[in-house]
C-alpha positions as CSV (number, residue, x, y, z in Angstrom):
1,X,-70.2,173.3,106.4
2,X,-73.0,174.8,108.3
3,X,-75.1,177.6,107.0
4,X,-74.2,180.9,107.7
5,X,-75.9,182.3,110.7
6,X,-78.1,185.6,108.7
7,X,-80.0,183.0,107.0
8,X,-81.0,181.5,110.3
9,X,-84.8,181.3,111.6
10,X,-85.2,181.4,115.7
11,X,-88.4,180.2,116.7
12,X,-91.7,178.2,115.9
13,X,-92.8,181.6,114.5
14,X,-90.4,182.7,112.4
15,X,-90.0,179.7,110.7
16,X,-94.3,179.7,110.3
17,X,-93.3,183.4,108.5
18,X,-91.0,181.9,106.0
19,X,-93.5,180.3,104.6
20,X,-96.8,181.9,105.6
21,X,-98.4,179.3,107.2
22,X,-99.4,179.1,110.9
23,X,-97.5,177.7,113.6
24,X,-99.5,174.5,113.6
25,X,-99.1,173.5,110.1
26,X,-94.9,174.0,110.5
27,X,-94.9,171.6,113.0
28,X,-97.1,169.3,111.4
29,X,-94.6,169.7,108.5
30,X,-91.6,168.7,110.4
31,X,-93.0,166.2,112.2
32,X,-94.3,164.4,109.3
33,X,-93.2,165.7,106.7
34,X,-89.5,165.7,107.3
35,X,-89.0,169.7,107.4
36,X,-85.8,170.7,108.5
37,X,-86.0,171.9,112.2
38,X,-83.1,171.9,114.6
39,X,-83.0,172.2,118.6
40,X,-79.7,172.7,120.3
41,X,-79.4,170.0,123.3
42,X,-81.2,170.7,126.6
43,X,-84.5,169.8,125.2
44,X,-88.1,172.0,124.9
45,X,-86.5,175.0,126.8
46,X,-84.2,175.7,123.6
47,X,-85.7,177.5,120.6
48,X,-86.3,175.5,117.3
49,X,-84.1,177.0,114.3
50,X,-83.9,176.8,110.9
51,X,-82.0,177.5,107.7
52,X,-83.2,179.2,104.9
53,X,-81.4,176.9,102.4
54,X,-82.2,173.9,104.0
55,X,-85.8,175.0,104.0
56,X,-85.4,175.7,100.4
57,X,-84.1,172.6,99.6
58,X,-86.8,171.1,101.4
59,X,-89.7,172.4,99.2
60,X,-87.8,171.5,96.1
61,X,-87.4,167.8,97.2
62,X,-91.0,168.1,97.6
63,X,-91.9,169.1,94.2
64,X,-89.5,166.5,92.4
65,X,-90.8,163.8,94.3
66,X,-94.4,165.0,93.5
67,X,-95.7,165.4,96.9
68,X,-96.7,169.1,98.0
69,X,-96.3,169.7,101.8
70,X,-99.6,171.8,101.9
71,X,-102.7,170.4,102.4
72,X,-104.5,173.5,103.6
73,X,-103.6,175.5,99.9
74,X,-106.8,177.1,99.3
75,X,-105.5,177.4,95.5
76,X,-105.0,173.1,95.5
77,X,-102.0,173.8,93.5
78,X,-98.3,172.4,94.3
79,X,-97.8,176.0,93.1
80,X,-99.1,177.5,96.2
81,X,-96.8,175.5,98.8
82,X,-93.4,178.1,97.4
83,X,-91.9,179.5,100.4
84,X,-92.3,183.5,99.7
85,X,-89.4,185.8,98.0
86,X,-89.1,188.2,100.5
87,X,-88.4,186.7,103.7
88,X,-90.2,188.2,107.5
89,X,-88.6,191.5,107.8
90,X,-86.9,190.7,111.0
91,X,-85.0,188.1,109.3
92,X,-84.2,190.8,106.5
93,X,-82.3,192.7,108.8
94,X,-79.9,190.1,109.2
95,X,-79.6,189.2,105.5
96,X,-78.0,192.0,104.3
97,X,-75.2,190.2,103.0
98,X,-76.9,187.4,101.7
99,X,-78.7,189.5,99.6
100,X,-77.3,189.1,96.0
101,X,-77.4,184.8,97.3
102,X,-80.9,184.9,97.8
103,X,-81.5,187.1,94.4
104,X,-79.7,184.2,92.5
105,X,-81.5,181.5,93.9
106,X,-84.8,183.2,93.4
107,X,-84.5,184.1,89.8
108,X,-83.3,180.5,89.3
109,X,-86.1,179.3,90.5
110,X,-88.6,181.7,88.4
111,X,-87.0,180.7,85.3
112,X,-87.5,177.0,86.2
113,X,-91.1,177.7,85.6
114,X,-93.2,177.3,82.2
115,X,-93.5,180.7,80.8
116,X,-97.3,180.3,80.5
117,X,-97.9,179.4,84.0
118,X,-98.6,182.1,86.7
119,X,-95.9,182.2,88.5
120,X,-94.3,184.7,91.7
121,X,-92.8,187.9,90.8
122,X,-89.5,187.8,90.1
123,X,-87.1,189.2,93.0
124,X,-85.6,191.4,91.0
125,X,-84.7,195.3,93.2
126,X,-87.6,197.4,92.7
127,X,-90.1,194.9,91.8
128,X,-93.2,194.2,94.4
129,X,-92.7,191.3,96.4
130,X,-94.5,191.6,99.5
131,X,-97.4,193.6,100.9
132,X,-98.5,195.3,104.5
133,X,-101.6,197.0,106.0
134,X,-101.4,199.9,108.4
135,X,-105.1,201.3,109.0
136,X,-106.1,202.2,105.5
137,X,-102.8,201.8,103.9
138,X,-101.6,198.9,101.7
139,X,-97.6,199.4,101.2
140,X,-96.3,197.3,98.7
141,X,-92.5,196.1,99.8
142,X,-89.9,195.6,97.3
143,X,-86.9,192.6,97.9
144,X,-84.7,194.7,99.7
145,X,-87.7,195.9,102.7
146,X,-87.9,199.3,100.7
147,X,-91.7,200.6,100.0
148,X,-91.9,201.3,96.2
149,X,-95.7,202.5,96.5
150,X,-98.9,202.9,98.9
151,X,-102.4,202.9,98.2
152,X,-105.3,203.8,100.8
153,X,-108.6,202.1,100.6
154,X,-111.9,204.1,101.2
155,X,-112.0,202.1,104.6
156,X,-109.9,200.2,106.8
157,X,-109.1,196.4,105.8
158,X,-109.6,193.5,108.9
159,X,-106.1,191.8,109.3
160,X,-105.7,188.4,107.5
161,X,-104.9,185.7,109.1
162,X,-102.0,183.2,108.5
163,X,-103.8,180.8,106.1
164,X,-105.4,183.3,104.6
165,X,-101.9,185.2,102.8
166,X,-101.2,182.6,100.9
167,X,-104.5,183.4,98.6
168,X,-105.9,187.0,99.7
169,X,-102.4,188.1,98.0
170,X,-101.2,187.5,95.3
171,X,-98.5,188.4,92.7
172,X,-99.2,187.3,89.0
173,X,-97.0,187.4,85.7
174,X,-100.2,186.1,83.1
175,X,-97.3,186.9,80.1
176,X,-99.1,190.5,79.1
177,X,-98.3,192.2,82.2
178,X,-97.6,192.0,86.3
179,X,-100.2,192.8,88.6
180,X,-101.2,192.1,92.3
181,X,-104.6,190.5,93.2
182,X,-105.6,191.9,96.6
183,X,-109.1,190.6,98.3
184,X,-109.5,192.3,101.5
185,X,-112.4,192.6,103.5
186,X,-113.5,195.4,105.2
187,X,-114.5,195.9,108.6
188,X,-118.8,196.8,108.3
189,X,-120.5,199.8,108.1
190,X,-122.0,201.4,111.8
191,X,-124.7,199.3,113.0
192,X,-123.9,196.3,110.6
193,X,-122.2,193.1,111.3
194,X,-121.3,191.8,108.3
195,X,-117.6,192.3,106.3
196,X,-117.7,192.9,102.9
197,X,-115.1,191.2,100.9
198,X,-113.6,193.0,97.5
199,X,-111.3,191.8,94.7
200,X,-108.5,194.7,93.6
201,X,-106.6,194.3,90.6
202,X,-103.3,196.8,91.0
203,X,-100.3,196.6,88.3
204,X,-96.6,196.6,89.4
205,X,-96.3,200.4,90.0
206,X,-99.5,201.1,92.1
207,X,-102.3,201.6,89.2
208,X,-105.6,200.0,90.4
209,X,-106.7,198.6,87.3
210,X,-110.0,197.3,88.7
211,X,-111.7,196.0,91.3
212,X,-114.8,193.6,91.6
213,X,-117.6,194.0,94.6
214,X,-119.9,191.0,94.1
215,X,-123.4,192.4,93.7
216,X,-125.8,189.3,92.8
217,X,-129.1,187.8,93.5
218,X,-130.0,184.6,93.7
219,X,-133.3,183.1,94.2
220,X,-134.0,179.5,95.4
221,X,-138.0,178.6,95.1
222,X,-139.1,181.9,95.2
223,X,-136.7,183.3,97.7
224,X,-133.7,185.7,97.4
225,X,-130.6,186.1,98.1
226,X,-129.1,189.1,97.9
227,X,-125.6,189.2,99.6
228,X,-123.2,190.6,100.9
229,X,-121.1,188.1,99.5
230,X,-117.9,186.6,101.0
231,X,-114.7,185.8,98.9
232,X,-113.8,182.2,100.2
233,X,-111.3,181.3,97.5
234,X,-109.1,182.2,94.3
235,X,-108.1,179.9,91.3
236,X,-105.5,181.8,88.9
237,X,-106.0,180.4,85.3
238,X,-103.6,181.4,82.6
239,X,-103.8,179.3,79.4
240,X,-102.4,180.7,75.9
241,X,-105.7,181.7,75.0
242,X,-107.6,182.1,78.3
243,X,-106.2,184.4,81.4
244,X,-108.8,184.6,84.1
245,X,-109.3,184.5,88.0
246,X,-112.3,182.2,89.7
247,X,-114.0,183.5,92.6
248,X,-115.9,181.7,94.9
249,X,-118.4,183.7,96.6
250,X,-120.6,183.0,99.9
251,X,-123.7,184.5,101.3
252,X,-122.6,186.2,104.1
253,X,-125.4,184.8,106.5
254,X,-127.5,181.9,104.8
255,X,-126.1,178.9,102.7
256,X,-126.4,180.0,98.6
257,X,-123.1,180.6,96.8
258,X,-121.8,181.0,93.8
259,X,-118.2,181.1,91.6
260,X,-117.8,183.7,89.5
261,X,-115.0,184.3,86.6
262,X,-113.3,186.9,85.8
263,X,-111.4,188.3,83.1
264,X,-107.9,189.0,84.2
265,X,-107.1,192.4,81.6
266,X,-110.3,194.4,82.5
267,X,-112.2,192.6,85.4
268,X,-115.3,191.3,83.6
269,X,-117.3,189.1,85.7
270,X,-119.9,186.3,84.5
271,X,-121.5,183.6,87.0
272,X,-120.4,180.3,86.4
273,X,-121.3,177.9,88.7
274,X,-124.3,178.4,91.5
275,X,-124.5,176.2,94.7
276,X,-126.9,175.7,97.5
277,X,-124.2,175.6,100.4
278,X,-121.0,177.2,100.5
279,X,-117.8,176.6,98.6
280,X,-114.5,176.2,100.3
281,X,-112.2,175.3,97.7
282,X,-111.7,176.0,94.0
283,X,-108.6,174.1,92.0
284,X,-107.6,174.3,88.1
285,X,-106.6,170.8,86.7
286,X,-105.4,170.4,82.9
287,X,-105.7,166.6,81.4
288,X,-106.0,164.9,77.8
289,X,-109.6,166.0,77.6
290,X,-109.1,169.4,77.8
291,X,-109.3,172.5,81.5
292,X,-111.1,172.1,84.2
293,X,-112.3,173.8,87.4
294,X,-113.0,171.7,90.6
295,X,-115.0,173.1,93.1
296,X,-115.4,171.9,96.6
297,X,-118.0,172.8,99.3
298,X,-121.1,171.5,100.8
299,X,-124.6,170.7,99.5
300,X,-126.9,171.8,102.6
301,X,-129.9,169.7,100.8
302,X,-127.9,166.4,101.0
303,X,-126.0,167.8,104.4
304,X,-122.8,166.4,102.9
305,X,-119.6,167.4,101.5
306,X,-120.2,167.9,97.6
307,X,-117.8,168.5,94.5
308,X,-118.6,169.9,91.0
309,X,-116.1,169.6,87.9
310,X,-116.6,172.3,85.6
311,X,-115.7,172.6,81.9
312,X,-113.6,176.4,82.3
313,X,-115.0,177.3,78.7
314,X,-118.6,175.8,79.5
315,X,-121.7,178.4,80.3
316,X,-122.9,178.8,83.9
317,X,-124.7,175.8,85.3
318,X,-125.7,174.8,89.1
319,X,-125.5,171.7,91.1
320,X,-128.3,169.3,90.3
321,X,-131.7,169.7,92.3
322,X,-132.9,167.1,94.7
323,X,-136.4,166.7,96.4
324,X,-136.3,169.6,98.5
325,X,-137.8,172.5,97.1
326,X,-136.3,175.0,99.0
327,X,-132.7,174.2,97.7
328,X,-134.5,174.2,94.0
329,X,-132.4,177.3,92.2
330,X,-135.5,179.2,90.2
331,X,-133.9,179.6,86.3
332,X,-130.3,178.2,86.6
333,X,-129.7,175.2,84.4
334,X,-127.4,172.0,85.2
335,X,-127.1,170.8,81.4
336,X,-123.2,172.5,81.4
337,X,-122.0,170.8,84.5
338,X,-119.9,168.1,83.8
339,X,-119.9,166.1,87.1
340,X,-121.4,166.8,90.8
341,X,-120.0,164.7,93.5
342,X,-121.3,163.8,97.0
343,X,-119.6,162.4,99.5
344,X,-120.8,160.1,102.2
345,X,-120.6,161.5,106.0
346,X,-117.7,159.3,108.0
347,X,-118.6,157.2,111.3
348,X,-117.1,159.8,113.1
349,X,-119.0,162.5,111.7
350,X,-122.2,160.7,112.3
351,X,-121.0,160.0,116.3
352,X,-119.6,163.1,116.9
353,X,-121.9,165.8,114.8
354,X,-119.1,166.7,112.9
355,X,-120.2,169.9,110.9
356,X,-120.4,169.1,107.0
357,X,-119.5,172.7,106.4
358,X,-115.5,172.4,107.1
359,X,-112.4,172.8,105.2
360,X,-112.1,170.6,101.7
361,X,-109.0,170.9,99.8
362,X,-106.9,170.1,96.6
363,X,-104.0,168.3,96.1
364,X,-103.4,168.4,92.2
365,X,-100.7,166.3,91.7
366,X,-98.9,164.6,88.4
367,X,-101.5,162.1,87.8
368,X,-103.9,162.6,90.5
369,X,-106.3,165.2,92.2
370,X,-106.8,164.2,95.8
371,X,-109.9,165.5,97.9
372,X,-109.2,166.4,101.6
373,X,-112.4,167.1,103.8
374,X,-111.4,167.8,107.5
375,X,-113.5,166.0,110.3
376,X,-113.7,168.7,112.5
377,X,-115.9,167.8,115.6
378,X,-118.9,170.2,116.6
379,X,-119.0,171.8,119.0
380,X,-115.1,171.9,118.2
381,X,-113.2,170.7,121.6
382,X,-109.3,172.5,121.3
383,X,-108.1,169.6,122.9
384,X,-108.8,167.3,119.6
385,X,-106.6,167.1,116.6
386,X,-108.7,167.5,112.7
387,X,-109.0,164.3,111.2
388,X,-108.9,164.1,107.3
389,X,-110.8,162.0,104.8
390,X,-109.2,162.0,101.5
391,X,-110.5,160.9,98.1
392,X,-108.8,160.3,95.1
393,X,-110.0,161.2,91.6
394,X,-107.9,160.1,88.6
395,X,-106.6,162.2,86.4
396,X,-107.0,160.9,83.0
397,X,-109.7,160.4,81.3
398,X,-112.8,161.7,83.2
399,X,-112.0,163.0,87.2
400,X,-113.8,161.0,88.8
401,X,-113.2,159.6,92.1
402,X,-111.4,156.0,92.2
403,X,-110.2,155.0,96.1
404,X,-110.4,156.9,99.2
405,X,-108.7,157.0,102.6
406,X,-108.6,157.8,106.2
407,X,-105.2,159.8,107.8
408,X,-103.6,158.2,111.1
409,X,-105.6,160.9,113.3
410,X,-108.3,159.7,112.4
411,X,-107.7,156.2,113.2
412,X,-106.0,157.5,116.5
413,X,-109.8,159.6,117.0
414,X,-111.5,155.7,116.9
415,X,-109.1,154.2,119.7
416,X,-110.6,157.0,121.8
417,X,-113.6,156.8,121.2
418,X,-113.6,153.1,122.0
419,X,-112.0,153.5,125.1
420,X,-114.8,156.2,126.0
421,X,-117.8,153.8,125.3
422,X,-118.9,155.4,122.2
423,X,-117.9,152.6,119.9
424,X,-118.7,148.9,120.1
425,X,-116.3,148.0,117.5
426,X,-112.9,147.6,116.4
427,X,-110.6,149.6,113.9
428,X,-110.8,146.0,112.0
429,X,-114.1,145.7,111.9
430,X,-115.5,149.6,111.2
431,X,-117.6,150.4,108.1
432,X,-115.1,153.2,107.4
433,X,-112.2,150.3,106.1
434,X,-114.9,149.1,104.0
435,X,-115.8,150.0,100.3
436,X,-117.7,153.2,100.4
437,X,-120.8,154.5,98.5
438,X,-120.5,157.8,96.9
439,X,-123.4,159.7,95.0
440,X,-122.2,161.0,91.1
441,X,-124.8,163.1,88.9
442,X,-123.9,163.4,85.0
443,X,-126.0,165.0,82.4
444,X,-126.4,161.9,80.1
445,X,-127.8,159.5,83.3
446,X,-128.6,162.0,86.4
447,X,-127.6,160.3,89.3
448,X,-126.2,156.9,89.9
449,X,-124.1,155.4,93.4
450,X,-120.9,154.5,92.8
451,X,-118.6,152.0,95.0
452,X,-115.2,153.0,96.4
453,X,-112.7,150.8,97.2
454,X,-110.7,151.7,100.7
455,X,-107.2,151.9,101.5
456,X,-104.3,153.3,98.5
């Protein structure tokens, strides 16, 4: 029997809603990752549709199987691919009396999760599930599209875009309380040009419990640094004994960064992890050995992509210095970091001046972490598609990096290349399907290369 028609999605962007993702990473979805998309006969000049269940069923598929369907989660968490509780308020509209339905499936599918785990609100009426901006004005939308409470920010928040939702937002149950994390950045002051980025802490019924503007300097060989500081990325932690939120912070104009941690009750913030070049991505991985924070970005001394593992009870540390003295960070120590990571530029990237300052992502999966650092050429041409080296670091014992891989596009990228003149040499033969040489630091040794086998 077909679906009733209230639960039906019309259109690219609608379905891109649903899950609040942009247009580009739906149809990436369906086309390769099986999502369930319909077209009525006639070809392109018919909408796309979809079914809320089916699209439900879909992203529980995914998780039983293992395999998350987003690679762009900032978080890095199978988590972060759930589509959200309240759906687009257009669709809402026609819902009305599918309501208690889609209450049932969503408490079903909180109390499917550990109890210790942050996890969604659950849908129940009156409970937040959804947010809006107007101006100064964040409403906070309850399951059934009714506002249950506002709150106005000294100045007017810049609209998010798609990708960003999923991590500028964010509703938590730590097991002592609900809250929202909201990290907004605001348009700048007259006659500045810079956005300045803060982290609010609100519980359930509107109380700002408390809110966290990065003021920090930092000073590489005598220089310093001294924001304003960018919120690129959020990793929720919640262990019995340890509830906290990880910031990662960018200079606004030059390369240093750092991550900060903060405690999740009262908003106490301690540096934990400084970096010459920016971070992009920040995931929280849990094996035999104990909890762990991965953080992904660049290292602008080594012009590369660059990861550090962390020890998430360890004191602050920084990536380890090289033989430029500008990048040298005066006072911080490395002796706490437990692994630093840098990862070889492709043949593409070296051909094409791909910039080593793109997107890297997690994918923390059952018994792997995999590493996915876009190929984004520079200047970027709209006409060509990202291509996506991925790395794979084992789970148990020690994360650290055991195969990596090239996706399809990026194999499609050579053929045209070839054709173009720019290559004298086939897929078969390129350096990029043979093993690959990867950089590791570790306190004991310092630095040592380390020899990656292709393909898996």
């Amino acid at each position: 029997m077909a679906p009733p028609e209230e639960n039906k999605l019309v259109g690219w962007k609608e379905i891109a809603s649903y899950f609040r993702r942009d247009v580009t990473t739906v149809k990436r979805w369906a086309k390769t990752r099986g999502l369930p998309v319909h077209r009525l006969p006639g070809g392109a000049r018919h909408p796309v549709f979809a079914y809320a269940e089916e699209l439900q069923s879909w992203v529980r598929g995914a998780r039983r199987n293992d395999v998350s369907p987003d690679l762009d989660s900032p978080l890095g968490d199978e988590r972060a691919v759930s589509p959200p509780l309240s759906l687009p308020l257009p669709l809402k509209r026609r819902m009305l009396l599918s309501g208690w339905l889609i209450f049932t499936l969503t408490v079903g599918f909180v109390l499917g999760l550990s109890a210790g785990a942050l996890i969604l609100f659950r849908a129940r009426p009156g409970a937040p599930v959804k947010v809006s901006f107007n101006d100064r004005t964040m409403s906070v939308w309850d399951a059934k599209g009714k506002v249950v409470w506002t709150y106005e920010f000294p100045e007017s928040p810049e609209e998010f875009s798609d990708s960003e939702w999923t991590w500028r937002v964010q509703f938590v149950d730590d097991s002592s309380g609900h809250r929202i994390l909201v990290a907004p950045h605001f348009r700048p002051y007259p006659g500045q040009q810079i956005r300045r980025h803060t982290l609010y802490s609100f519980s359930t019924d509107g109380k700002l419990l408390w809110h966290y503007e990065p003021e920090l300097t930092l000073t590489f060989n005598g220089k310093s640094f001294g924001g304003p500081w960018v919120i690129k990325a959020i990793c929720l932690i919640s262990d019995a004994d340890d509830k906290n939120v990880w910031v990662a912070l960018n200079h606004s104009t030059w390369w240093p960064s750092f991550v900060a941690r903060l405690d999740l009750a009262s908003g106490r913030a301690s540096v934990r992890f400084i970096n010459p070049g920016w971070v992009l991505g920040l995931a929280h991985v849990h094996n035999s050995l104990g909890s762990y924070v991965l953080v992904g970005g660049v290292n602008n001394e080594y012009r590369a992509p660059a990861l550090a593992v962390l020890d998430q009870n360890q004191a602050s540390a920084s990536s380890p210095p090289g033989d430029e003295q500008q990048f040298k960070c005066d006072g911080c120590s490395t002796g706490q970091l437990l692994r630093y990571v840098i990862f070889p530029p492709s043949e593409l990237s070296s051909i094409e001046g791909n910039r080593y300052d793109n997107h890297l992502g997690f994918r923390v999966l059952q018994n792997e972490i995999l590493v996915t650092i876009a190929e984004i050429p520079f200047p970027r041409a709209a006409a060509i598609e990202n291509c996506d080296s991925i790395y794979k670091l084992s789970k148990e014992p020690d994360l650290i990096p055991v195969s990596y891989s090239l996706d399809d596009k990026y194999w499609d990228r050579h053929r045209s290349l070839e054709k173009e003149g720019k290559l004298n040499h086939s897929l078969e033969t390129c350096r990029d399907h043979m093993p690959k040489k990867i950089r590791v630091w570790e306190p004991k040794g310092g630095w040592r290369d380390v020899l990656l086998r292709s393909g898996d």
